[in-house]
N, C-alpha and C positions, 0 to 999 in steps of 0.2 A: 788355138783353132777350135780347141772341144767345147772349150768356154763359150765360143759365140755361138756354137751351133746348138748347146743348152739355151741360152737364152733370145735365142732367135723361135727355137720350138717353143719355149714358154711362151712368147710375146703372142706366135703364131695362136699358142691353145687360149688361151685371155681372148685372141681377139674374136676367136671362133665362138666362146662362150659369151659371149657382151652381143654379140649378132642374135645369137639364138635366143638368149633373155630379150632383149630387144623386140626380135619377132613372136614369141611367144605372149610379149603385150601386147600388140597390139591386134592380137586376134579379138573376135570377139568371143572365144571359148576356148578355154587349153583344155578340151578334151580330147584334144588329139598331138597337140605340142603341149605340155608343161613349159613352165618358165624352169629355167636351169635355180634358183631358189627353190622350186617346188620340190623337184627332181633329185637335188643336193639333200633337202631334208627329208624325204620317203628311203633316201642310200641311207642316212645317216639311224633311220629307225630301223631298216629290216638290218643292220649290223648288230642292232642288240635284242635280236629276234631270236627263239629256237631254230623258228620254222626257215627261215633263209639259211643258217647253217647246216640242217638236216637235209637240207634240197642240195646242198652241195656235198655232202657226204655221199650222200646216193650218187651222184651223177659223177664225181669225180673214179669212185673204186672201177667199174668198167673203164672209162677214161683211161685210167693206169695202168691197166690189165692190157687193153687194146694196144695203146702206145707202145709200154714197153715189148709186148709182142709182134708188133711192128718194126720198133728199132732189133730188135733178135733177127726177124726174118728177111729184112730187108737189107742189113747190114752183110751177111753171111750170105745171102742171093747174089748182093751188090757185089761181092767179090769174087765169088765163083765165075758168076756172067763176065763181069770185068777183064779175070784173067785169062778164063780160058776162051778160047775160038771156038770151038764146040758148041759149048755154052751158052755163049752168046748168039748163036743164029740158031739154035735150037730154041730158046726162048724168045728171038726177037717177035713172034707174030702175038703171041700171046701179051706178053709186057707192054708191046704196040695198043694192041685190043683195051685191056684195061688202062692204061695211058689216057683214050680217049675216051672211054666210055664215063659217064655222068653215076658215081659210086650212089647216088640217093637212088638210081631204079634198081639198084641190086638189093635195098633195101625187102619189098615183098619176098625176093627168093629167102632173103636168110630167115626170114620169119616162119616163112614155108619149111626151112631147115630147120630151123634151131626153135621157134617159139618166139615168147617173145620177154625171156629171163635175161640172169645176167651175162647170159653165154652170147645171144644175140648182140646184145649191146653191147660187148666188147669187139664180136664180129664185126660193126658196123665202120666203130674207131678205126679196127686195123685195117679193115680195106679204103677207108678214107687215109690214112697214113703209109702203109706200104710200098706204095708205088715209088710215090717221092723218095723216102728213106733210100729204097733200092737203085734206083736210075743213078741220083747222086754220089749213092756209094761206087756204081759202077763206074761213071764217067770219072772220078778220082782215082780208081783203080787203073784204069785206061792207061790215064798220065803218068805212070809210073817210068822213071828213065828203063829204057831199056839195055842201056851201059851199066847202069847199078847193079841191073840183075845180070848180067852176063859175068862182072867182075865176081860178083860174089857162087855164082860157078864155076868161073877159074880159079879159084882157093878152095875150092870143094867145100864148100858150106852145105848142110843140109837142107833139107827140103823144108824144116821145119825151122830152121837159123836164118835163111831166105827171108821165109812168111813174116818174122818176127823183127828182123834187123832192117828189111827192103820193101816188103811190101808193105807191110801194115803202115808203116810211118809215113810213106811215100801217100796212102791211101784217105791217111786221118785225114786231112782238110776236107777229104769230100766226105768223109764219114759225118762227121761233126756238122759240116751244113747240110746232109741228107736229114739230120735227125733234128735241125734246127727247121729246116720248112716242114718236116713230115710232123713236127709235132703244131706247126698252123690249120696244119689241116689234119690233124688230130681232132683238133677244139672244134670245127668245122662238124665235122662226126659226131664227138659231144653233144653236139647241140642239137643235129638233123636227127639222131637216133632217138630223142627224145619227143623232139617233135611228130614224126612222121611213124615211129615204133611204138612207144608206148608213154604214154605221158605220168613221168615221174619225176622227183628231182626237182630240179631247175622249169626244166621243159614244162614239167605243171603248173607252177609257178607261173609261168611266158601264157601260157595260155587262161590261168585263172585272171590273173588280172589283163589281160585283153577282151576276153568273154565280158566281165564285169568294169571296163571301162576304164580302169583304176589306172590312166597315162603315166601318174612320178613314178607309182610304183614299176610301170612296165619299162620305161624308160632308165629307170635304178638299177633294174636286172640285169638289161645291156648295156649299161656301162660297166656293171660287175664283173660280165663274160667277157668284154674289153678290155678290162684293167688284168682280170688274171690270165688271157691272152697274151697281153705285152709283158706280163710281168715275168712270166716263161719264157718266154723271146729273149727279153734281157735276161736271165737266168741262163739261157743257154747262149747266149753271144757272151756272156761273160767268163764262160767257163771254156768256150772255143778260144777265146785270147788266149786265157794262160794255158793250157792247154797247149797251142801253137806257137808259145812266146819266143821259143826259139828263132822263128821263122820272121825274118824282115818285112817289115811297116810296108806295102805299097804305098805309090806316090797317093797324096790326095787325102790318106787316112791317118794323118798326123793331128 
């Protein structure tokens, strides 16, 4: 079954890319679509560039800073809100608010706060990732059997023997995909903080060569932010399996 569905996505990405070659001939200008030829070999040049690997050196260190201070805050929120009653309706109006609200207009206030260093730009990440991290930590906290934990206070288990044998394990699955979507929209962050904050990195990159025209090459950027998108995704879905390998195959995911 995994077999066909690799080479069902292959077939799919071939056929997406043979369209876009395609259309790209027949324009009468690829200044605005490159041919996937074009585009394939401007990726293939900025990889043995300084300047593409130093646009991601910058852009990544906030990245990391935000993210992982997102998975901290959102994980340890997710399960406070989660378990306790209190908790969670004293924060529901708030986690509601930001829930909905569009994280790039909060963009001006941080800048207003912070400037616009590397404190900002890691700010930007974590409130584009926290939210997610946190909700999913909590809803997996939620599901936690309530017979588990009542058993493990009729043996008198500690408060801290609980957390560790009942809660936590009972929680990981939502932990693990809170930190698998929060870090999509990590990258999401990534990219707007640069754009809309201050243009460095990558984001400078995005905008010189759209300023100056230059399609394979702006076209090569985004597929690069694509590719190490997915490539996190898969990094972290692969580390959720074994991780939960314990835990029986749903139907459908064989």
């Amino acid at each position: 079954m995994t077999g066909r569905r690799v080479v069902t996505g292959v077939a799919g990405l071939c056929l997406g890319l043979v369209v876009w070659e395609l259309s790209a001939r027949t324009q009468d200008t690829q200044l605005f679509l490159p041919t996937v030829t074009a585009m394939g070999a401007a990726f293939w040049r900025a990889l043995g560039t300084g300047e593409f690997w130093a646009a991601y050196g910058q852009t990544l260190v906030p990245f990391l800073y935000g993210w992982l201070l997102a998975v901290a805050v959102g994980v340890v929120a997710g399960l406070v809100i989660g378990r306790l009653v209190v908790m969670d309706k004293l924060s529901k109006p708030y986690v509601a608010f930001l829930n909905a609200l569009p994280v790039s207009t909060l963009v001006p206030l941080v800048v207003i706060t912070l400037g616009i260093g590397i404190a900002a730009r890691t700010a930007v990440v974590f409130l584009f990732a926290v939210v997610e991290v946190l909700l999913t930590t909590a809803a997996g906290a939620r599901e936690i059997s309530r017979d588990l934990s009542e058993m493990a206070r009729s043996f008198q288990a500690t408060a801290w023997r609980r957390f560790r044998r009942v809660i936590l394990p009972g929680a990981l699955p939502g932990i693990l995909a809170g930190i698998r979507v929060g870090s999509a929209r990590a990258v999401v962050g990534m990219v707007v903080m640069e754009l809309l904050l201050v243009p460095v990195g990558v984001g400078l990159l995005l905008l010189r060569y759209k300023d100056t025209f230059r399609s394979a090459e702006l076209y090569a950027l985004v597929v690069s932010l694509a590719i190490f998108g997915l490539a996190l995704q898969g990094l972290l879905r692969w580390m959720e399996r074994r991780i939960l390998s314990y835990r029986p195959e749903p139907w459908g995911e064989e």
